[in-house]
C-alpha positions, 0 to 999 in steps of 0.5 A: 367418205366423199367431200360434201361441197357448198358454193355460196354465191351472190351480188357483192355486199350481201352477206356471202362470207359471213355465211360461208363463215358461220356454215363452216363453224356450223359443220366443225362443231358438228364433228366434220372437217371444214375447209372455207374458201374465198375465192373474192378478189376483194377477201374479207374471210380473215376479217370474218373469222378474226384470224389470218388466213392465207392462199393455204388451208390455215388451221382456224379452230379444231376441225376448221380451215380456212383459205383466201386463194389467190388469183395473181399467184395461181395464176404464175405457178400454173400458166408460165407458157402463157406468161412467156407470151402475154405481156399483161393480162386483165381480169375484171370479176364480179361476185355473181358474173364471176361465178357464172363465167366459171360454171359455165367455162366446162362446156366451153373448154370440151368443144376446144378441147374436142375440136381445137386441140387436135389441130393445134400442130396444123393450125400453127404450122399453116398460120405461123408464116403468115403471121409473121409477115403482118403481127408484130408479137409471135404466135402462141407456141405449144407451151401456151397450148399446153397450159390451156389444155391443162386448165380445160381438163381441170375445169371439166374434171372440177365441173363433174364434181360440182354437177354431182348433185349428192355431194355439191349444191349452190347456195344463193345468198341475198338481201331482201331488197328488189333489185338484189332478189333480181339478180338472184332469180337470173343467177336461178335460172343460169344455175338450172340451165347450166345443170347444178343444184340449188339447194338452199336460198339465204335472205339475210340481213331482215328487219326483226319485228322489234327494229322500231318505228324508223325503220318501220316502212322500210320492214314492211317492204321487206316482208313484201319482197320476202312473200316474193322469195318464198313464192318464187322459190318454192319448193327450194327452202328459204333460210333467213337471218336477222339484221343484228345489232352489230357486225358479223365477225369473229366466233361469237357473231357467226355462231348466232348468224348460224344459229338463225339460219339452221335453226331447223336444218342440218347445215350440211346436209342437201336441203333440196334435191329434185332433179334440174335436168331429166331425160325418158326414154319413150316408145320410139322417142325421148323427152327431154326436161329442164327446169328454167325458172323466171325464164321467158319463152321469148328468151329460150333458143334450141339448135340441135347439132348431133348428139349436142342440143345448144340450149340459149337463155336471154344471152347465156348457152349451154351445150348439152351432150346427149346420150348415144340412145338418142343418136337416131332421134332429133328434136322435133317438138318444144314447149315451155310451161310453168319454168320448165323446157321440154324437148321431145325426140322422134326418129329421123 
């Protein structure tokens, strides 16, 4: 049996732990063995569990793990080469840019490891003597190649298994204020672009009809921003939670925050499965679709580069490797209509 794998991403604030949290216990009481990991910087999952966990799987509760990796560690057990070099490094992660930075690093690490590595011995060789004479520090030596090399083939290896769209799906979670739905429907479209599969999108934290007349105006706004979210992610299924009495923590208060969002839905099941990316093959040409939503023509780019077409979307890229079948063909045509792109492919 293959894993079944579910990101929950999202701006910071919004909710993502609680309902990776509830998911979790969602599956185990259903018989399956769960792991929830954190990968936050800011960890809450032991807050959200009410028990320890650590940057192992730790044993929750029958058939659930939980774990909060950490970055700092991770990062000494598998980069010495590049420790030896650096003297400090800086990382600054957001929850959503984050996210979008790893998913997008795979694509990145196969054109250095295409182009770069090969050349690693010459390039060192020709540019040591020379930067001997103007830096103060040492080049990188092997050791730090070595090591990025490593991360590179793990990225892409990790990047097949989050592209396999029957076994890994992207959950957006959200609130239902203006601004957050913003960023959701940017992250949509890099998620589409980079070629993974949203299956789900989670509004929490709604205003129930009972909330009383002080919130009122503020409901009434919600259910606007709510008709929005449905419209827009249409047919991606929306699941909502209600704004509870009290904080979301422990077993109890997961167990009802899950029971509101898969009322009608197995929580680990694929929740939506149309295709992001298809190409046909066609008499004498191809075509090739992606799906882009909330996107603007105006922000679309397209180079062709041989068998890679460089896809650009209002700052974000993505290189995708076209099949050999398309080698003799290039991209000769291009519209984009109601959030999708087309590239058609004639002989040269």
């Amino acid at each position: 049996m293959r894993t079944r794998t579910i990101l929950y991403t999202g701006k910071g604030g919004v909710g993502k732990t609680s309902v990776a949290a509830c998911t979790g216990r969602a599956c185990a009481s259903s018989g399956l063995r769960t792991l929830v990991i954190s990968t936050d910087p800011a960890h809450s999952l032991s807050e959200s569990l009410c028990e320890e966990v650590g940057g192992t799987p730790t044993r929750v509760s029958p058939r659930l793990w939980g774990q909060e990796v950490d970055a700092q560690a991770e990062l000494e057990r598998h980069w010495s080469g590049v420790q030896q070099w650096l003297g400090e490094l800086l990382i600054d992660c957001a929850p959503t840019g984050e996210t979008l930075r790893l998913l997008s690093f795979p694509d990145v690490a196969r054109w250095w490891i295409q182009k770069v590595f090969p050349l690693e011995r010459q390039i060192l060789a020709a540019a040591r003597p020379i930067a001997a004479s103007v830096l103060d520090i040492p080049l990188p030596g092997h050791a730090v190649f070595a090591d990025i090399h490593r991360l590179s083939e793990n990225m892409i290896a990790m990047n097949e298994i989050l592209r396999d769209h029957e076994l890994c799906t992207v959950r957006l979670v959200m609130n239902p204020d203006k601004m957050v739905i913003g960023e959701a429907m940017r992250t949509f479209t890099y998620l589409n672009l980079y070629g993974y599969l949203a299956d789900a999108v989670v509004v929490n934290r709604v205003f129930p009809a009972e909330v009383g007349d002080y919130f009122a105006a503020w409901r009434t706004l919600q259910e606007e921003h709510l008709e929005l979210v449905r419209s827009a992610f249409a047919p991606v299924p929306v699941l909502c939670a209600p704004y509870f009495e009290q904080e979301v923590v422990g077993g109890e208060m997961l167990d009802r925050l899950a029971t509101a969002l898969f009322a009608q839905h197995n929580p680990a099941a694929v929740l939506h499965d149309a295709p992001v990316q298809k190409i046909e093959m066609l008499d004498g040409g191809a075509r090739l679709r992606l799906e882009l939503p909330f996107s603007r023509k105006s922000e679309i780019s397209l180079k062709q580069r041989g068998l890679e077409l460089i896809v650009g979307v209002d700052g974000q890229r993505r290189t995708i490797a076209l099949p050999t079948a398309l080698a003799a063909l290039r991209a000769t045509q291009a519209s984009f209509e109601d959030g999708a792109l087309e590239v058609s492919f004639d002989a040269r």
